[in-house]
mmCIF file as Biopython writes it, N, C-alpha, C and O atoms, coordinates in Angstrom:
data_model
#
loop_
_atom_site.group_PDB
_atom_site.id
_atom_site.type_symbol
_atom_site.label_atom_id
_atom_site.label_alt_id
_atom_site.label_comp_id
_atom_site.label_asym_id
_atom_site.label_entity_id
_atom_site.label_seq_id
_atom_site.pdbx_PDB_ins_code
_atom_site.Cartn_x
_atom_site.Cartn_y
_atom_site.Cartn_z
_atom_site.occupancy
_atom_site.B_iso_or_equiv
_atom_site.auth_seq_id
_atom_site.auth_asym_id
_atom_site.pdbx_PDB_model_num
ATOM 1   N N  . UNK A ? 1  ? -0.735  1.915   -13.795 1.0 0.0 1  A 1 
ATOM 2   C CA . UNK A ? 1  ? 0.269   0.866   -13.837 1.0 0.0 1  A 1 
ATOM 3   C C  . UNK A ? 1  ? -0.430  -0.473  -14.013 1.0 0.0 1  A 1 
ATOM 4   O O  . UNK A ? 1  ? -1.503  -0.810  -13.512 1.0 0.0 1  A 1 
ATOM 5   N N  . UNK A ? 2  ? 0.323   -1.141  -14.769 1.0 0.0 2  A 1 
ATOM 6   C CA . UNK A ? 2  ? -0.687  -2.619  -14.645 1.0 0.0 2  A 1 
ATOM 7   C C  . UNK A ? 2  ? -0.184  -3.672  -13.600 1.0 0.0 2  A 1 
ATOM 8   O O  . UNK A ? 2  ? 0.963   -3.711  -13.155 1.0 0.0 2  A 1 
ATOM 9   N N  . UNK A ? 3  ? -1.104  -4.433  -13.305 1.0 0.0 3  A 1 
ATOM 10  C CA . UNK A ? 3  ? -1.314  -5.920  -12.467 1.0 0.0 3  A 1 
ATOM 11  C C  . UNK A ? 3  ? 0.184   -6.120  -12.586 1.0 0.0 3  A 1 
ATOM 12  O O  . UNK A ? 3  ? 0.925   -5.784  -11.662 1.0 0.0 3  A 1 
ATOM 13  N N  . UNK A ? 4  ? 0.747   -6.781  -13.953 1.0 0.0 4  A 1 
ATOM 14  C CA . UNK A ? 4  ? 2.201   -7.666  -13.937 1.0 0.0 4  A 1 
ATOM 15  C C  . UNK A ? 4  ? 3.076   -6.917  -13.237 1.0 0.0 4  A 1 
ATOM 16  O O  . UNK A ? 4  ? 3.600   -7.527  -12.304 1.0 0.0 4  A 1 
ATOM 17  N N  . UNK A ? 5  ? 3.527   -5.390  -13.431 1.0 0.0 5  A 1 
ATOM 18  C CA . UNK A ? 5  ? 4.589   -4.541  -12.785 1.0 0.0 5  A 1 
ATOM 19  C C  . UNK A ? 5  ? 4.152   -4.839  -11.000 1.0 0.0 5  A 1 
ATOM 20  O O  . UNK A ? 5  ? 4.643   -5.720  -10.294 1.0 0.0 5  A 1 
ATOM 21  N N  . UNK A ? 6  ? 3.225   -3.939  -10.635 1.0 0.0 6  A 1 
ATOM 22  C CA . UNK A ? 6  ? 2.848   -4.393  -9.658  1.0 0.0 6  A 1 
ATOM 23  C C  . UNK A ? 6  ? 3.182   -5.439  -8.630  1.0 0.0 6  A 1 
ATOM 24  O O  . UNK A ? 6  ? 3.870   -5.283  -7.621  1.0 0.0 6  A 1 
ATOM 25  N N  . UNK A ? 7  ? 2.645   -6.420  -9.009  1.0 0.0 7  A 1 
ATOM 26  C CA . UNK A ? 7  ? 2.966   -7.691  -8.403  1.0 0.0 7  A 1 
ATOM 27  C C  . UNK A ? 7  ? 4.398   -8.008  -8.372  1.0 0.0 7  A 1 
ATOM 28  O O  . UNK A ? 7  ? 4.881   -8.298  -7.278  1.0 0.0 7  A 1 
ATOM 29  N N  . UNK A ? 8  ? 5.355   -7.991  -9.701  1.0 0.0 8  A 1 
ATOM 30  C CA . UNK A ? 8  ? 6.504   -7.713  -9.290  1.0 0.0 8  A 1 
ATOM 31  C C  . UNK A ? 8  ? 7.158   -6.906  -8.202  1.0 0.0 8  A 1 
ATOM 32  O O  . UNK A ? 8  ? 7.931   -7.261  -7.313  1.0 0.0 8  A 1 
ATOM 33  N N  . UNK A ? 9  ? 6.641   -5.710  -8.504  1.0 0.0 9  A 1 
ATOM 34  C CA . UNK A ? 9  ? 7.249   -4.799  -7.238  1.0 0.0 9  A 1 
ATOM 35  C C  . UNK A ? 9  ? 7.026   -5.708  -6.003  1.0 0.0 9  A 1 
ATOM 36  O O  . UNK A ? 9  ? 7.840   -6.278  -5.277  1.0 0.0 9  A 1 
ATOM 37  N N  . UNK A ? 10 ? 5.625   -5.666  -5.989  1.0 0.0 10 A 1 
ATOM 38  C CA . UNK A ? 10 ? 4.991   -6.306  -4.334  1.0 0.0 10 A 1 
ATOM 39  C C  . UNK A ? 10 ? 5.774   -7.606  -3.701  1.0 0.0 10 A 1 
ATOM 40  O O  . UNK A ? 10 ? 5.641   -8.130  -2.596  1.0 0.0 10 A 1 
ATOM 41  N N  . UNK A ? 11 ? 6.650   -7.940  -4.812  1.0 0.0 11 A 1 
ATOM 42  C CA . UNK A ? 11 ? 6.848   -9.326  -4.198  1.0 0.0 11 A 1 
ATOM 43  C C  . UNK A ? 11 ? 7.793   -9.436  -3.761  1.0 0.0 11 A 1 
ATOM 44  O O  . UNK A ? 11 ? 7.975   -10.190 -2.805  1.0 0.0 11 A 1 
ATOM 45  N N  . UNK A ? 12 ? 9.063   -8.469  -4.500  1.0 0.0 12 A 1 
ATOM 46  C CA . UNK A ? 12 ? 9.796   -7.994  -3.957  1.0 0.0 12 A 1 
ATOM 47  C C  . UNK A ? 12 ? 10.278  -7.231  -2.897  1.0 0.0 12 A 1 
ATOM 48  O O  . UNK A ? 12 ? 11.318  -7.559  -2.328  1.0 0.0 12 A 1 
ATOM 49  N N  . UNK A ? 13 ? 9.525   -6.073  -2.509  1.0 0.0 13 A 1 
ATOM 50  C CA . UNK A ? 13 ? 9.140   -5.203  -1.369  1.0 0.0 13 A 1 
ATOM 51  C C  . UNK A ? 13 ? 8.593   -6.272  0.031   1.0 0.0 13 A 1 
ATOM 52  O O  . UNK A ? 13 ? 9.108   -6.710  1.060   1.0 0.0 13 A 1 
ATOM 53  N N  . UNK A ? 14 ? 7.340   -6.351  -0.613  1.0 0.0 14 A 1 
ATOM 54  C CA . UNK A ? 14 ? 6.917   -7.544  0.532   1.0 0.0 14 A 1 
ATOM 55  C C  . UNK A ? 14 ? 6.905   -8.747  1.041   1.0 0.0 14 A 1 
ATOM 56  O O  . UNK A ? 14 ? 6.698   -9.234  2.153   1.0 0.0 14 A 1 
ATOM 57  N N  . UNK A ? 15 ? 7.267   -9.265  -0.386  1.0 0.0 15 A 1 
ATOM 58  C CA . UNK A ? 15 ? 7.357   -10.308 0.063   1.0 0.0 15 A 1 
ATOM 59  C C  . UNK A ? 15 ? 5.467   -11.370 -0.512  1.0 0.0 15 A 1 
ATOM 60  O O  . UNK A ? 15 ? 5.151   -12.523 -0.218  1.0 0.0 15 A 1 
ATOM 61  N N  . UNK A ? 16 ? 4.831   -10.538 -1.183  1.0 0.0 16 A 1 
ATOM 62  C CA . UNK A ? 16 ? 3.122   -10.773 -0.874  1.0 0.0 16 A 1 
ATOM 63  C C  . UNK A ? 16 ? 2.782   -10.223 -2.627  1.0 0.0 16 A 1 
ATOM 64  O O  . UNK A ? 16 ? 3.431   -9.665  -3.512  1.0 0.0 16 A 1 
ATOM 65  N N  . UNK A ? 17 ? 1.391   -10.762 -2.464  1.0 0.0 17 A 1 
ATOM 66  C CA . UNK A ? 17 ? 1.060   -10.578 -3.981  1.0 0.0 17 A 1 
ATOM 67  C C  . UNK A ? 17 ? -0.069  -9.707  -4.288  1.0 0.0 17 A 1 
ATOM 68  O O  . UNK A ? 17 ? -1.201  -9.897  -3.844  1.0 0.0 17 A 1 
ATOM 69  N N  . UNK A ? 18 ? 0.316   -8.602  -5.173  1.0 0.0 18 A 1 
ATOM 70  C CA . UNK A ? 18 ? -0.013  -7.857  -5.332  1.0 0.0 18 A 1 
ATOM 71  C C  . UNK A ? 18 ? -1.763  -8.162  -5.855  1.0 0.0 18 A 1 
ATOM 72  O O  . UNK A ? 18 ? -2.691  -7.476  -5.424  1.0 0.0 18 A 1 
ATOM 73  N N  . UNK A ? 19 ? -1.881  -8.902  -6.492  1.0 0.0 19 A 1 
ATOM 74  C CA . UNK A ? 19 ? -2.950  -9.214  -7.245  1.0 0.0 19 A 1 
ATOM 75  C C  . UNK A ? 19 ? -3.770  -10.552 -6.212  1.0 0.0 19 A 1 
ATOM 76  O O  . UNK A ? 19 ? -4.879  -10.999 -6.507  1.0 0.0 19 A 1 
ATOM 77  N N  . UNK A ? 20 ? -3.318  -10.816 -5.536  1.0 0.0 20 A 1 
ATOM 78  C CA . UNK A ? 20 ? -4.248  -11.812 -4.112  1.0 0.0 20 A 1 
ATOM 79  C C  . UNK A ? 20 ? -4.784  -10.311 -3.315  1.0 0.0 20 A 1 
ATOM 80  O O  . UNK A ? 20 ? -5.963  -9.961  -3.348  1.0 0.0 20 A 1 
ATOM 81  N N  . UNK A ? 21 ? -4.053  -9.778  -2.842  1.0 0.0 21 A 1 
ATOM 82  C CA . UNK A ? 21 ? -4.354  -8.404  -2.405  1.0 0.0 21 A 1 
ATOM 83  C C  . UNK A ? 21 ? -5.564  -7.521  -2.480  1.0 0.0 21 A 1 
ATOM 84  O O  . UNK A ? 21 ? -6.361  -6.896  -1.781  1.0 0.0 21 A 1 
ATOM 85  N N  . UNK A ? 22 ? -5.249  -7.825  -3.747  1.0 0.0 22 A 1 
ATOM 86  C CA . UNK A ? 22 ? -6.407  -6.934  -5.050  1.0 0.0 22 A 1 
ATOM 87  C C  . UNK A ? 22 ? -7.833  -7.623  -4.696  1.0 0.0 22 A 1 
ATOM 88  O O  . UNK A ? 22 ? -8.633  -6.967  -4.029  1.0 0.0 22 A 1 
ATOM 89  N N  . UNK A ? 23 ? -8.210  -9.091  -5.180  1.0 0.0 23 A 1 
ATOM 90  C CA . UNK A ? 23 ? -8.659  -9.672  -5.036  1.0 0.0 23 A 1 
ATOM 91  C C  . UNK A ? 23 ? -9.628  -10.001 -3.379  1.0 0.0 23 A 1 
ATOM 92  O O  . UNK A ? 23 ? -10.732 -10.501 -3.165  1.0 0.0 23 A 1 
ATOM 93  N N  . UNK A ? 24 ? -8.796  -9.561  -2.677  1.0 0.0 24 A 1 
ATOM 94  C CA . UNK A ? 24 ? -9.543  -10.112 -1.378  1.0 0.0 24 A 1 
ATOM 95  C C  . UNK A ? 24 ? -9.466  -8.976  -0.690  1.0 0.0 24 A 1 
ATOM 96  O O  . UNK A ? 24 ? -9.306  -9.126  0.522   1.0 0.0 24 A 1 
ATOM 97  N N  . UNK A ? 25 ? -9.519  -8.071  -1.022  1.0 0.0 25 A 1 
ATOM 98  C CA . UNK A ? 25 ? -9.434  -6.242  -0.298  1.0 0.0 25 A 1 
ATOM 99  C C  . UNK A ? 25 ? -8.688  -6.336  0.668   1.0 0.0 25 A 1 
ATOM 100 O O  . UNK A ? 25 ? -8.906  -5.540  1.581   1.0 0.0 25 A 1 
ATOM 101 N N  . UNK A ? 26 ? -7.369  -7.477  0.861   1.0 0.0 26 A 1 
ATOM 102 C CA . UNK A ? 26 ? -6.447  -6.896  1.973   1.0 0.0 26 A 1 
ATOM 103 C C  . UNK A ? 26 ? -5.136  -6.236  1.399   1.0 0.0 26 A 1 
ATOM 104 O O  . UNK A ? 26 ? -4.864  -6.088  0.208   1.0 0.0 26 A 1 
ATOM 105 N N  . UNK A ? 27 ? -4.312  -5.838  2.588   1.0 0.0 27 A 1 
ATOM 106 C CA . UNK A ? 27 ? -2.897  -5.373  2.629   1.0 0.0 27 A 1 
ATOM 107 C C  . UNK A ? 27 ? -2.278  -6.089  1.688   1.0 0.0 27 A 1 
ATOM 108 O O  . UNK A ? 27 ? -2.789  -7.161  1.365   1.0 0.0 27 A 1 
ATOM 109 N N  . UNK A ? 28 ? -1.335  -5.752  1.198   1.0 0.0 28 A 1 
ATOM 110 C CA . UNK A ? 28 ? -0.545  -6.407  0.540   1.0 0.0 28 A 1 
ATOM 111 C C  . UNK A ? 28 ? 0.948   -6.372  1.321   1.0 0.0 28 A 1 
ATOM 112 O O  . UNK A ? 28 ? 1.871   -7.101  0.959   1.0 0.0 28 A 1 
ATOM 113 N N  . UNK A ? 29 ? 1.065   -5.365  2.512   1.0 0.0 29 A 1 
ATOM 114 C CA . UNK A ? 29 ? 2.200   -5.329  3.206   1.0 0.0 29 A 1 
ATOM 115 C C  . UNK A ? 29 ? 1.905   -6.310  4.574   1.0 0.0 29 A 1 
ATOM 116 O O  . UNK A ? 29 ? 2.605   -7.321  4.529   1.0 0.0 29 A 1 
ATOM 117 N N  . UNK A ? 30 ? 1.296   -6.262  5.409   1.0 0.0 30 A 1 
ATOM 118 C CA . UNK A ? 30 ? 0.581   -6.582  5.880   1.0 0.0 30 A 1 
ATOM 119 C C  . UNK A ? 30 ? -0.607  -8.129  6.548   1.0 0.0 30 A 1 
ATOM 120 O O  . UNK A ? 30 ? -0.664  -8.921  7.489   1.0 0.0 30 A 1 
ATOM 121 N N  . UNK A ? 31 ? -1.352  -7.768  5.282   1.0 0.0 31 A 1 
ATOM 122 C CA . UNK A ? 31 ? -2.090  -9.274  4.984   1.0 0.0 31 A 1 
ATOM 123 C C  . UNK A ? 31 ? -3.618  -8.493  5.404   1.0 0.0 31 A 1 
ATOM 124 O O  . UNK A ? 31 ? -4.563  -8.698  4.643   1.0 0.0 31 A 1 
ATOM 125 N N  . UNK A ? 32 ? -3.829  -7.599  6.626   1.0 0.0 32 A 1 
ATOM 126 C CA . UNK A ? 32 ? -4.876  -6.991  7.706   1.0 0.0 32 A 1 
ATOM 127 C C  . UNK A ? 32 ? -6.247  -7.103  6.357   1.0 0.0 32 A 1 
ATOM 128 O O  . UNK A ? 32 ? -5.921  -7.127  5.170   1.0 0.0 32 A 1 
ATOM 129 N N  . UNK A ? 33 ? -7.317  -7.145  6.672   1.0 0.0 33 A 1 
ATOM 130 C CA . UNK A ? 33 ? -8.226  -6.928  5.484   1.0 0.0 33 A 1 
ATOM 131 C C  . UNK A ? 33 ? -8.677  -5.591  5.599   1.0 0.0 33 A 1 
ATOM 132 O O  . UNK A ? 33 ? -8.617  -5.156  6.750   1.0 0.0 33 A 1 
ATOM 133 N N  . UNK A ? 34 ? -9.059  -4.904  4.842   1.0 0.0 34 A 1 
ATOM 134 C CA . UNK A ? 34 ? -9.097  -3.687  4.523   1.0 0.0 34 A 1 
ATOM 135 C C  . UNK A ? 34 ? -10.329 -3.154  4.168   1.0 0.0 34 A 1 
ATOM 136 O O  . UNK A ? 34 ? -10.281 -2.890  2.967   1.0 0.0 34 A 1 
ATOM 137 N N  . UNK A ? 35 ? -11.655 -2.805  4.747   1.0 0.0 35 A 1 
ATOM 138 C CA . UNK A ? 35 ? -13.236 -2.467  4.437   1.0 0.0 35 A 1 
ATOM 139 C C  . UNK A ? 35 ? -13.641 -1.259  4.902   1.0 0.0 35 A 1 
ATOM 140 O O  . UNK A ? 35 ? -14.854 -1.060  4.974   1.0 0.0 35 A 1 
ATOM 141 N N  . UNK A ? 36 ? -12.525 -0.010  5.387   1.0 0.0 36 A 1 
ATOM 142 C CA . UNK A ? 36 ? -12.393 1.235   5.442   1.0 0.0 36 A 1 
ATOM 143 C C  . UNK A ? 36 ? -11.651 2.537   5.341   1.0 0.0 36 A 1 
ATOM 144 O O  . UNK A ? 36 ? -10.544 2.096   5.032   1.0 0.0 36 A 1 
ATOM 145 N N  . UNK A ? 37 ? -11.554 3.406   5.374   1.0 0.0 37 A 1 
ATOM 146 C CA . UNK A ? 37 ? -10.662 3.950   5.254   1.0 0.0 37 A 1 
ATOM 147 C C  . UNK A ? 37 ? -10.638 5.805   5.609   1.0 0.0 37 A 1 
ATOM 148 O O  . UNK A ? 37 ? -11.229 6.711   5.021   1.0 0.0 37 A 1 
ATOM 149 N N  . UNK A ? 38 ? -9.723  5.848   6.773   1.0 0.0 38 A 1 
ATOM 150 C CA . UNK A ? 38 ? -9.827  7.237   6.990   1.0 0.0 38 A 1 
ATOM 151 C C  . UNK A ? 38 ? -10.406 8.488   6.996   1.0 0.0 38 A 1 
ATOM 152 O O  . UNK A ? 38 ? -11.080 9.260   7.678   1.0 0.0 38 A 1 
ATOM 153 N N  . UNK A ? 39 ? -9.405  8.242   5.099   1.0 0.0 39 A 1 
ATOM 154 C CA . UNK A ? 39 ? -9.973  9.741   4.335   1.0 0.0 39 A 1 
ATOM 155 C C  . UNK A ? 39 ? -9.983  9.115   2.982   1.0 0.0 39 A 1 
ATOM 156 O O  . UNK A ? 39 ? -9.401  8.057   2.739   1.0 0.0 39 A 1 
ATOM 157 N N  . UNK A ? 40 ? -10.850 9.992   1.872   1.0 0.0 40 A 1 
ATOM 158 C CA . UNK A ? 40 ? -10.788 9.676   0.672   1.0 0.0 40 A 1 
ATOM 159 C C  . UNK A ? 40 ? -9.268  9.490   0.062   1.0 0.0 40 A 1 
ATOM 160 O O  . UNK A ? 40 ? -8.959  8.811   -0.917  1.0 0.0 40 A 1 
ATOM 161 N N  . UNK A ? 41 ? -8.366  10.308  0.938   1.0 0.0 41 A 1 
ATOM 162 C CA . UNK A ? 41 ? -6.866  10.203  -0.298  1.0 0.0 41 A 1 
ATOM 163 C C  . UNK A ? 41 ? -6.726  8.976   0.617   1.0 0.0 41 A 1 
ATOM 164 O O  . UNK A ? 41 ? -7.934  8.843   0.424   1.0 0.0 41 A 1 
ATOM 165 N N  . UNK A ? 42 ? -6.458  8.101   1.309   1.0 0.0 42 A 1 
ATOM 166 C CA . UNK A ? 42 ? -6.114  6.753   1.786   1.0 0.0 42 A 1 
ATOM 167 C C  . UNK A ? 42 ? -6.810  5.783   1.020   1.0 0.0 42 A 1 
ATOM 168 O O  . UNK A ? 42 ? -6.126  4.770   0.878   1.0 0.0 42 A 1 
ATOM 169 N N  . UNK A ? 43 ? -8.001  5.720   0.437   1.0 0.0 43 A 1 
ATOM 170 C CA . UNK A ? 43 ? -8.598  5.328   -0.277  1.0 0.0 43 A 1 
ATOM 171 C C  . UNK A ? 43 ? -7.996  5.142   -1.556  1.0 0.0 43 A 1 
ATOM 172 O O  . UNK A ? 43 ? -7.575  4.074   -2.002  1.0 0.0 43 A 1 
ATOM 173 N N  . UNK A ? 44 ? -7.987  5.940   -1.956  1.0 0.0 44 A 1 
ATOM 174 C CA . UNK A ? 44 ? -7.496  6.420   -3.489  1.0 0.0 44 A 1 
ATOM 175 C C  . UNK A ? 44 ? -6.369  6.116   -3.610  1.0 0.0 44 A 1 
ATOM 176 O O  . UNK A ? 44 ? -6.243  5.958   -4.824  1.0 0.0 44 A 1 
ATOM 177 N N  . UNK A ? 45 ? -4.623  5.753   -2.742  1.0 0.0 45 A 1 
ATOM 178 C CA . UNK A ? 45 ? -3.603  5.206   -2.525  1.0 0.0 45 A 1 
ATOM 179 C C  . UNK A ? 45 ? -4.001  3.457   -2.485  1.0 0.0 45 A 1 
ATOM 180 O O  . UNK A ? 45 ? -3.454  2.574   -3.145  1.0 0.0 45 A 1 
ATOM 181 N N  . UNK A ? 46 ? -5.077  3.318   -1.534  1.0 0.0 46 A 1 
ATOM 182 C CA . UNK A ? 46 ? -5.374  1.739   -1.231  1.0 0.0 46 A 1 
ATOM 183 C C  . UNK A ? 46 ? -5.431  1.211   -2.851  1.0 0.0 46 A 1 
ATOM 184 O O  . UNK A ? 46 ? -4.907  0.175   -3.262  1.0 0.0 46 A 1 
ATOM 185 N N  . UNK A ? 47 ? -6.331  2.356   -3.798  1.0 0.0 47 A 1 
ATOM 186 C CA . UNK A ? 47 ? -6.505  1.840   -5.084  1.0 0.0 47 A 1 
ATOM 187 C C  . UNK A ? 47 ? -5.102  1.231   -5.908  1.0 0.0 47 A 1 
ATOM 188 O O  . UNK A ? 47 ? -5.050  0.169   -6.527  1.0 0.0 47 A 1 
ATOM 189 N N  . UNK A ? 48 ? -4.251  1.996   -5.767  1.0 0.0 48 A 1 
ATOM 190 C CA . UNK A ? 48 ? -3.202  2.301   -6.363  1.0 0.0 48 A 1 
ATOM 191 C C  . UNK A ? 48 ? -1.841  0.968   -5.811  1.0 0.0 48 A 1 
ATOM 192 O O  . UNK A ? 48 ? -1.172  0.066   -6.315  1.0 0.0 48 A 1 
ATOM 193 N N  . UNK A ? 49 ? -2.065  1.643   -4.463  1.0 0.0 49 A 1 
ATOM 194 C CA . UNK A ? 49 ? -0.972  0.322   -4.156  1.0 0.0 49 A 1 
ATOM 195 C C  . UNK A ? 49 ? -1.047  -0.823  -3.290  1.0 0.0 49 A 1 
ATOM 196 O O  . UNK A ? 49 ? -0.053  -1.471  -2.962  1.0 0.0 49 A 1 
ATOM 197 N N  . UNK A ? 50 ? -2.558  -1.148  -2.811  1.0 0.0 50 A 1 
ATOM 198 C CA . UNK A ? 50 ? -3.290  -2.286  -2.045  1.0 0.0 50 A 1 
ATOM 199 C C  . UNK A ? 50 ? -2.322  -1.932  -0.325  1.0 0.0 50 A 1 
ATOM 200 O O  . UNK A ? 50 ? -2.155  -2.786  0.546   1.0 0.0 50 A 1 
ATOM 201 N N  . UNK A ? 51 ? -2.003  -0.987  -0.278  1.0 0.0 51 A 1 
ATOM 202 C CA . UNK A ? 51 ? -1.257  -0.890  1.056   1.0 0.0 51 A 1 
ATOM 203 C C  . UNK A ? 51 ? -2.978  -0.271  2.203   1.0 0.0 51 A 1 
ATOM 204 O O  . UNK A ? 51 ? -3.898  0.428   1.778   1.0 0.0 51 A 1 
ATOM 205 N N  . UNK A ? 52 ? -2.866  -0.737  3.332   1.0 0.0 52 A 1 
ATOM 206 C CA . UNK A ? 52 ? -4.050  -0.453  4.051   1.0 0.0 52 A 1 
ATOM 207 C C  . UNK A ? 52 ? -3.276  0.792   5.039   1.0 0.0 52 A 1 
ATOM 208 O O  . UNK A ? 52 ? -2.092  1.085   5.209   1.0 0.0 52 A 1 
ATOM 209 N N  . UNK A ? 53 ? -4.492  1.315   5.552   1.0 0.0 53 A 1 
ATOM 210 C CA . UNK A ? 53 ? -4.431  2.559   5.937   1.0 0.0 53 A 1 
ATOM 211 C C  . UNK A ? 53 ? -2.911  3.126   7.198   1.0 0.0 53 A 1 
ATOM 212 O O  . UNK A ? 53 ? -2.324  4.208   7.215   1.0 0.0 53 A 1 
ATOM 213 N N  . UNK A ? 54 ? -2.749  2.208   7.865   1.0 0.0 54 A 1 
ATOM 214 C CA . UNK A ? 54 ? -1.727  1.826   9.327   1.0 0.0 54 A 1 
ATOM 215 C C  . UNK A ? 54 ? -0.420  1.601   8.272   1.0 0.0 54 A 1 
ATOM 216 O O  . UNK A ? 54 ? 0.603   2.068   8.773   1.0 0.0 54 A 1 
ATOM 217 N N  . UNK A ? 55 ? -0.178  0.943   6.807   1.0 0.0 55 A 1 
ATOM 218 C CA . UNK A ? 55 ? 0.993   0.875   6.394   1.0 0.0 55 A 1 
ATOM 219 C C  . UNK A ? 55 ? 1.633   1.919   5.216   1.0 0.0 55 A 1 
ATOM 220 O O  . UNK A ? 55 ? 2.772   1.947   4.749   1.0 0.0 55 A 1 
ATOM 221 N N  . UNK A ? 56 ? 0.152   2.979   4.849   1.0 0.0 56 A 1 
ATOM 222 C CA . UNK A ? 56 ? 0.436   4.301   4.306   1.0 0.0 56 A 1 
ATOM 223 C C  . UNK A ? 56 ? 1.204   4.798   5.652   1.0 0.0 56 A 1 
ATOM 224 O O  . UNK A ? 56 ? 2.400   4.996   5.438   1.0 0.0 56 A 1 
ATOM 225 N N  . UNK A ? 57 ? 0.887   4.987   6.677   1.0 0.0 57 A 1 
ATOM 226 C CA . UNK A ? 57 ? 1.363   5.681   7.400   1.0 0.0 57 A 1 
ATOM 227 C C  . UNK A ? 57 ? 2.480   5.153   7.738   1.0 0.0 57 A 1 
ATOM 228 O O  . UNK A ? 57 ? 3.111   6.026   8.335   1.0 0.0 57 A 1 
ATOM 229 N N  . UNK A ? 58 ? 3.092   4.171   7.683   1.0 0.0 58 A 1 
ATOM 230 C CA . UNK A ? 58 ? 4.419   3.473   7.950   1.0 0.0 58 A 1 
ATOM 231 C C  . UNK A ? 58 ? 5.452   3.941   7.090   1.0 0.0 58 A 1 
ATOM 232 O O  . UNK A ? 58 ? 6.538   4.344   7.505   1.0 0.0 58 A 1 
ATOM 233 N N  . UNK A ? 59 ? 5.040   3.875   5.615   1.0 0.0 59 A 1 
ATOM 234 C CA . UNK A ? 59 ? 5.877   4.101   4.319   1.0 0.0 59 A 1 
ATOM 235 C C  . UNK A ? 59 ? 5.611   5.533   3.931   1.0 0.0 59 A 1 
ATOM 236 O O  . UNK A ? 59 ? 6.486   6.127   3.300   1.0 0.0 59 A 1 
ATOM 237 N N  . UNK A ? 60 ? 4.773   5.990   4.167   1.0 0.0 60 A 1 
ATOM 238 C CA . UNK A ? 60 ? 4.926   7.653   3.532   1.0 0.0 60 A 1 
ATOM 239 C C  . UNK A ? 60 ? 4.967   8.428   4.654   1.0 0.0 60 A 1 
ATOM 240 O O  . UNK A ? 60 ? 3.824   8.819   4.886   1.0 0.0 60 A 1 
ATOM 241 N N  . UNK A ? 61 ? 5.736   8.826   5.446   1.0 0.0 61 A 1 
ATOM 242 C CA . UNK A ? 61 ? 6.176   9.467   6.716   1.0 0.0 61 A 1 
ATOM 243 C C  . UNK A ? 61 ? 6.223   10.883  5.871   1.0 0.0 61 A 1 
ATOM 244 O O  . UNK A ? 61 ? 6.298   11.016  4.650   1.0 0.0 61 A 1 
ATOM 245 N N  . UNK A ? 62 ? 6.167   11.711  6.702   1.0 0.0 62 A 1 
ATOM 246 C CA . UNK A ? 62 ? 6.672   13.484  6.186   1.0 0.0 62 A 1 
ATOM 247 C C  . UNK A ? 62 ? 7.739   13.475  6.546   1.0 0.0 62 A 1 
ATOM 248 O O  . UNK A ? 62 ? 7.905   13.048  7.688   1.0 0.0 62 A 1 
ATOM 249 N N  . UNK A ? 63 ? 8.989   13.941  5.750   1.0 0.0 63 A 1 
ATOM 250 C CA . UNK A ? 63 ? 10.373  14.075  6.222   1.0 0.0 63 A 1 
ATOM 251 C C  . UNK A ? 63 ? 10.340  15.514  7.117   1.0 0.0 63 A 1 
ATOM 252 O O  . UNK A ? 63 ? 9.710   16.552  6.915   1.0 0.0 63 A 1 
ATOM 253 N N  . UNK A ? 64 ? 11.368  15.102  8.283   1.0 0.0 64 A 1 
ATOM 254 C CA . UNK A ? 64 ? 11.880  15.980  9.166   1.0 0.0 64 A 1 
ATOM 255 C C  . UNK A ? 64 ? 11.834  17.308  8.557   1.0 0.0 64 A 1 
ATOM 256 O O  . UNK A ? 64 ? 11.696  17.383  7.336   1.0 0.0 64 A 1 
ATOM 257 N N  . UNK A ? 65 ? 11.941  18.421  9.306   1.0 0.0 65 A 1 
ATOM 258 C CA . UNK A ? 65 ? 12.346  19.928  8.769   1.0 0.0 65 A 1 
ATOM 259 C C  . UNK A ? 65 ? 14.273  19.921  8.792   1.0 0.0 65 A 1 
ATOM 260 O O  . UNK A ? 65 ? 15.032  20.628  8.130   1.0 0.0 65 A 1 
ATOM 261 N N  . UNK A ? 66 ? 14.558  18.997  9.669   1.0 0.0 66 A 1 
ATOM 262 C CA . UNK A ? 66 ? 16.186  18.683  9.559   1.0 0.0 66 A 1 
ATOM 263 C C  . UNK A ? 66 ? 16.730  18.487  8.364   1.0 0.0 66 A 1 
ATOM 264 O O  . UNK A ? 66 ? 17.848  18.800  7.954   1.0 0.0 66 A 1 
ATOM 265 N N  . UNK A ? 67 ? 15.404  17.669  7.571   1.0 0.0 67 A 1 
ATOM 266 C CA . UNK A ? 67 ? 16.124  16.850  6.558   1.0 0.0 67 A 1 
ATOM 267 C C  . UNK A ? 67 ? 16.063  17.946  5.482   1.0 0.0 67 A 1 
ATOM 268 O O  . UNK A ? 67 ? 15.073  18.561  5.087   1.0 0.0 67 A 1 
ATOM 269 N N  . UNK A ? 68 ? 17.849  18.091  4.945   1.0 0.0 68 A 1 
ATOM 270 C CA . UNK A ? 68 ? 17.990  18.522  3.405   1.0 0.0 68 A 1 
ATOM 271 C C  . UNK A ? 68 ? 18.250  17.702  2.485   1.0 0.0 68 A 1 
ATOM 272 O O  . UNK A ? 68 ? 19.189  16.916  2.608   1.0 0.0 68 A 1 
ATOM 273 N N  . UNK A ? 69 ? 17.234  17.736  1.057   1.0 0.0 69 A 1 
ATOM 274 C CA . UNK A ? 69 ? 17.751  16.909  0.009   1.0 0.0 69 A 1 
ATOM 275 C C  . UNK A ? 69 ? 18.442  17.654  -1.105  1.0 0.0 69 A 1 
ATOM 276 O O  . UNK A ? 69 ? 18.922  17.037  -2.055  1.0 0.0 69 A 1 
#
């Protein structure tokens, strides 16, 4: 995906800029600075959507066994 979409999304969602984010290895949900990470797939998400490790886990929850879609 490129920078422009991105940052759109981010700014919308968060409120924060996707590409300051980028730039200074922090959160983009957040703000927290970001110089580790878990596991390699938290990593590899951080690449993707500048979200730090505490706000993957906020936004990508495992849905319930309750839940039918």
């Amino acid at each position: 995906m490129n920078d422009n979409f991105m940052e759109q999304e981010a700014q919308k969602a968060f409120g924060n800029s996707f590409v300051e984010a980028k730039d200074t290895n922090t959160c983009v949900r957040c703000g927290k600075s970001v110089t580790e990470h878990k596991t390699t797939l938290y990593a590899r998400e951080y690449e993707i959507s500048r979200l730090c490790d505490e706000c993957q886990d906020h936004i990508f929850v495992e849905p319930d066994d309750d839940c039918s879609l």
